[in-house]
N, C-alpha and C positions, 0 to 999 in steps of 0.2 A: 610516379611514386611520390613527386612533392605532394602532388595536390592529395590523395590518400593520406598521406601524413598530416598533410592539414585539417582534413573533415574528420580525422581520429580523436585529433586533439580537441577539436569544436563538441564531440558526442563525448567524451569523459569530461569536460565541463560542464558541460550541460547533466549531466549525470548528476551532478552535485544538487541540482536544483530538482530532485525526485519528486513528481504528481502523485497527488493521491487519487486512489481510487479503491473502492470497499471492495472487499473479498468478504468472506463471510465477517471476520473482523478486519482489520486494515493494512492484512498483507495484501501484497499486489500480485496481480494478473496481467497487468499489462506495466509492461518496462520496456515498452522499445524495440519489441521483438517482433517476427512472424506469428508467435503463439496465441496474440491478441485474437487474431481473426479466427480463433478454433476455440474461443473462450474456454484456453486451457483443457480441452481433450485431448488425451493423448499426450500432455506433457510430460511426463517420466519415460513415456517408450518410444519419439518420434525418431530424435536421434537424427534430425536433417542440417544440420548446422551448430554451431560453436555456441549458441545461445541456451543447447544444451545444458551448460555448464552451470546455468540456474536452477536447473530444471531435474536433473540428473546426469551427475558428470559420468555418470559410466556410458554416455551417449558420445560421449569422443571418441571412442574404439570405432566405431564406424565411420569415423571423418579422415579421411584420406588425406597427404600431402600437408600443407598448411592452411588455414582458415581462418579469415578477418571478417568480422561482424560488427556495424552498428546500426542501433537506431534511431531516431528522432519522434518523438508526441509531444501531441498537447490533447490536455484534458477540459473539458467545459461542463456546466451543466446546469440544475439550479435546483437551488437549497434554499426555499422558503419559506419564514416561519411565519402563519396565520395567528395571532393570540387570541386566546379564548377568553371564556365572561369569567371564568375562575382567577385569572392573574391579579394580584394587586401591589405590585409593583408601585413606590410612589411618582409621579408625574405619568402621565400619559404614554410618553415613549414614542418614538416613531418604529414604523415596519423596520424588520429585520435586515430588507434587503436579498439580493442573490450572494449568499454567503459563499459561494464557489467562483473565485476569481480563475478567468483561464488560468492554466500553467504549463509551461513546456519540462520536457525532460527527455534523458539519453539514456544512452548503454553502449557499452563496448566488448565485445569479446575478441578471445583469440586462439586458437588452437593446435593442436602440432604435433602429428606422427613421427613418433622416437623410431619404431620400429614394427612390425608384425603385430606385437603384444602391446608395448606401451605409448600413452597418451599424456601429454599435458598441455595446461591452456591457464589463463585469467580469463577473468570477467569482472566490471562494474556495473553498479546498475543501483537502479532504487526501487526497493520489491517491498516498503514498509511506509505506511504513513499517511496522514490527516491532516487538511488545511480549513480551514474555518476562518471569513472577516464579513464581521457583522457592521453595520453603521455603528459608530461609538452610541450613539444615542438611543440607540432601541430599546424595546420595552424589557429585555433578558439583559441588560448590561452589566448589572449586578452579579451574573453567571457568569456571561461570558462576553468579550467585545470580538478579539480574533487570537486563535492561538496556531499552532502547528506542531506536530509531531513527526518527522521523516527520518528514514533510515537510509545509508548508503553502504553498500555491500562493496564488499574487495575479496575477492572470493579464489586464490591460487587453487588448481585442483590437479589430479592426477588419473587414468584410466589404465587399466589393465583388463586386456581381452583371454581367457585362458584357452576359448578356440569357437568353433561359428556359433555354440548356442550361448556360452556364459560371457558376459562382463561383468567389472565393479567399478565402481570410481568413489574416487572421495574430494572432497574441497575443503579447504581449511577460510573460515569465513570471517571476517575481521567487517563487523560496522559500526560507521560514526554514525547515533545518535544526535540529532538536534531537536531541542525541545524551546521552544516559544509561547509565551502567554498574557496576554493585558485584558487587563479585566477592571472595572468600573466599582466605586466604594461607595455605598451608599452613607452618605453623611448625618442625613433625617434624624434618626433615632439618639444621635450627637448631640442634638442642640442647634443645631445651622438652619433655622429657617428659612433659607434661598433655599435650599439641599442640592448647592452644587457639591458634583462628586467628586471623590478623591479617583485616585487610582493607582492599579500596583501593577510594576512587571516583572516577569520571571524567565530566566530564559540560562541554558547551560548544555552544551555538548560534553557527550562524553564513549567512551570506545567499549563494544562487546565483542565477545565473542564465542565462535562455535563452528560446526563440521554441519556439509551437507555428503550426505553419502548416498549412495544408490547401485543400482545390480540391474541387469537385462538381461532374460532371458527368450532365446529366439528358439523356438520349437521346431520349426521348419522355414526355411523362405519366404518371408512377407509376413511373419508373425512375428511380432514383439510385445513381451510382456515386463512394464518395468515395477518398480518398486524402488520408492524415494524419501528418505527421510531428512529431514534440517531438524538441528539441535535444538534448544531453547538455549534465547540468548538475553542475559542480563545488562541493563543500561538502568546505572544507578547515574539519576543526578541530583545536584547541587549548587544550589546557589540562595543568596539573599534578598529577599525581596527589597523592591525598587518602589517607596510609598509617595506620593505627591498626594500633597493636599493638606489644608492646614488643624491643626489643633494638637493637643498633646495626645491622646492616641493613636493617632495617626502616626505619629511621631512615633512611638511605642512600637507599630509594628513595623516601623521602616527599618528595615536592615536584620529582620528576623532571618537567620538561619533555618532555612526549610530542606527536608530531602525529597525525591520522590523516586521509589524504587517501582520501576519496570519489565518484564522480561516479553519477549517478545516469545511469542509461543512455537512449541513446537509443533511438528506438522507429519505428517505419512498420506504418502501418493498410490496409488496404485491405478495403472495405465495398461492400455491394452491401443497396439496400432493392426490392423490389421488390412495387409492389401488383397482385394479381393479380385482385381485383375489390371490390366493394365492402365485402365484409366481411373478406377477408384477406391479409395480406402478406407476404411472405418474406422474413427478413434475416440475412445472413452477414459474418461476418468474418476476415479472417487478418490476425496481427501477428507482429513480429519484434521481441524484447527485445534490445540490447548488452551484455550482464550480463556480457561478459569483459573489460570493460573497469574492474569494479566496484571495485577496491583493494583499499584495507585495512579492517578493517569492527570491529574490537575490538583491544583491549589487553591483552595476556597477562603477569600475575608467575607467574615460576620461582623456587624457592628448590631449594640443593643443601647439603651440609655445607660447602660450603667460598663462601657465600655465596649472591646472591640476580642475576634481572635482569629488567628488564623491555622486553618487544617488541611488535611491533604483528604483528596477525595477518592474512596475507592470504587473501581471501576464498575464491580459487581458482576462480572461478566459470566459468560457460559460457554464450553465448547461449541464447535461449528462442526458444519458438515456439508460437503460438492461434491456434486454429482456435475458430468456435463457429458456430453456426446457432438461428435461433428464427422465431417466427412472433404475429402480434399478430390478433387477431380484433374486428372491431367488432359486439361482438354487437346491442347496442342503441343511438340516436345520444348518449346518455348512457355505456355501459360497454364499455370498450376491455381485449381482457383479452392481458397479454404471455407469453410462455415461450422459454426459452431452455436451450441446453444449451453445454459447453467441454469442450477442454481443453488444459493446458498444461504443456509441458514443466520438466523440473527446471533450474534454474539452477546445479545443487552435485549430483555424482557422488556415489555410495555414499561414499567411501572419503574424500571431502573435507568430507561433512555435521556438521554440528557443534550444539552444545546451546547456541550465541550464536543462531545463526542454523536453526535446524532445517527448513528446506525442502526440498522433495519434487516430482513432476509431482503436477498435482492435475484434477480432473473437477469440473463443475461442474453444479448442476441448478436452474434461476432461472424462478420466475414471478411474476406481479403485475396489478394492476387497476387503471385508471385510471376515477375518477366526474367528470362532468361534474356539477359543482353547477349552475353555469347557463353561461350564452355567454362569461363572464368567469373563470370558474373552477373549477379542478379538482385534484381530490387522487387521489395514488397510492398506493396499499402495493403494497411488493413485499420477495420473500424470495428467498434463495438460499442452497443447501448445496455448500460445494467438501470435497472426499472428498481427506484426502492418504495415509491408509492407512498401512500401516506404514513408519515411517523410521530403518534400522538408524544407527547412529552409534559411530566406534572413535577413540575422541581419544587423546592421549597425551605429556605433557609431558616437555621433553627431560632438563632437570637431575636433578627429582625421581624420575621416572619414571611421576607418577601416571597411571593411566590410567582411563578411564570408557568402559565399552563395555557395548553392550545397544537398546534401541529403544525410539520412540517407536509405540506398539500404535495401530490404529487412528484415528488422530488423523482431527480434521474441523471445521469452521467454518462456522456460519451464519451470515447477519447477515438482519436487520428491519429494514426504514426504511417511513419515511412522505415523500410529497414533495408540496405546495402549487404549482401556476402560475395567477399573476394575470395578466390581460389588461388594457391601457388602452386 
């Protein structure tokens, strides 16, 4: 029990430091769980563990006794920007670099039958967010150098079973927002003939929230049909910009009062698990992202000769849309094996895509294995590759006129995790 207490608290740490990885826009798919390996089929209706509770908590009615979940990833990949003959950007610039530094992250769940009827459980995890670090000197510096955007969820829920075919659940979702950004000042149009650049940081936490709620309906034995909606959740932040570098406007926009209003969009699942006999199952999913609803998403300095300013940038986004399908095999009553395939739509047209936020439609290809160590407990790995392919990008700043144009070649992301459920 010590050492379980110990690896508990090691995955809600870790949890704080949430990987990103694109979903159609930059909700997550992969937090740590089993569901990686099914690239999210079947997520609202699987109903095989506490991890549920993300996913659709009316999936705790079916979890017996009590139930402790975590997991551990890390994500890698590579995000490189080729620069085209169009950028003219002043000095040369060096490459972008692999803007996808690894990163590890967690999750913890936990769950717990009241009774026949009622369920309750937590969960944390980090199911939101974007990391970007460019070399400071690259030819987009003026955009972007590295910024971040992660979510951590804390998510109390509750299920209620009303008999074998209907559940409900709900969660009440409380996430800290962190938002990060350093970005590069072009001094040139200043007067600084060396045109070393200034530069500004921005950076501010702050708390949303909202309800994930969800229903299952089971037809007959080995059919489940779920349906899962998350709120839309608002993360307004705040802070002042942080300017180095010398002259009087510069000086001028140091310590501007900037906001930037975000919501993280709402979402509706609809899942289908279906066992088709003892050894196999079938599971599918379709979701709907609100991505146009997303705001303002970075902070833009302009400088011209006849001074400086700074804006907030809006995202421009567009709803999304996932489809995915996978299938689980029980080959042995010890080794359960998942795969899964997606895909999902862009949330950012050619012509709106940017090197804050570089996203793309992406394809997804996810498998994994679950061991029963004994009747109490079992561990999973699972992997998955999302394909985002090439992502052209034409930015262009209005004062200055810098411009950055050219593409991100082949980009792709995989992540590895491992995930533990104990039974009591």
């Amino acid at each position: 029990m010590h050492t379980r207490t110990l690896i508990l608290l090691v995955l809600t740490w870790l949890a704080l430091g949430s990987s990103p990885v694109w979903a159609g826009g930059i909700l997550l798919y992969e937090i740590g769980t089993d569901n990686a390996g099914l690239a999210n089929a079947g997520a609202a209706a699987r109903a095989q563990g506490p991890s549920t509770i993300a996913t659709n908590p009316a999936g705790m009615s079916y979890l017996p006794g009590t139930q402790i979940s975590g997991g551990l990833q890390v994500v890698y990949g590579d995000l490189t920007f080729d620069r085209g003959s169009g950028s003219n950007v002043p000095g040369s610039g060096s490459g972008s670099g692999n803007a996808l530094d690894p990163l590890p992250s967690g999750s913890f769940f936990i769950s717990h039958e009241l009774d026949d009827h009622w369920s309750v459980g937590f969960g944390t995890y980090g199911d939101f967010g974007l990391a970007v670090n460019y070399d400071n000197d690259w030819s987009g510096r003026y955009f972007a150098q590295n910024s971040s955007l992660l979510g951590l969820s804390l998510v109390p829920s509750v299920a209620y079973r009303f008999n074998e075919q209907w559940s409900v659940g709900l969660g009440v979702k409380a996430m800290y927002g962190m938002l990060q950004a350093q970005t590069a000042i072009d001094r040139s149009p200043l007067g600084n003939t060396d045109r070393a650049d200034g530069q500004y940081k921005y950076q501010d936490g702050t708390w949303g929230y909202g309800a994930n709620v969800g229903v299952i309906y089971a037809p007959q034995p080995g059919t489940r049909i779920g349906l899962a909606y998350t709120s839309q959740i608002d993360l307004d932040f705040e802070d002042r910009l942080n300017v180095k570098g010398e002259g009087p406007v510069l000086d001028q926009l140091n310590n501007t009062q900037t906001e930037l209003d975000m919501k993280v969009p709402q979402t509706l699942t609809l899942s289908l698990f279906q066992q088709l006999n003892r050894q196999w199952a079938l599971l599918a999913s379709a979701n709907w992202q609100d991505w146009s609803e997303f705001g303002d998403i970075a902070v833009a300095v302009d400088t011209s000769a006849l001074g400086s300013r700074s804006t907030t940038v809006d995202a421009g986004f567009k709803d999304t849309w996932h489809l995915s399908l996978g299938a689980q095999y029980q080959a042995t009553e010890q080794w359960l094996w998942n795969v899964g395939m997606a895909y999902d739509s862009s949330a950012v047209s050619d012509s709106n895509r940017s090197v804050i936020v570089p996203m793309g439609e992406s394809w997804r290809l996810a498998t994994g294995a679950t061991y029963a160590l004994n009747q109490d407990t079992a561990v999973n790995v699972s992997w998955s590759l999302v394909w985002l392919g090439d992502l052209p990008v034409e930015q262009r700043q209005t004062l200055s006129g810098n411009q950055i144009s050219g593409q991100f070649d082949k980009a792709w992301i995989q992540s590895l995790g491992t995930h533990l459920t104990w039974k009591f």
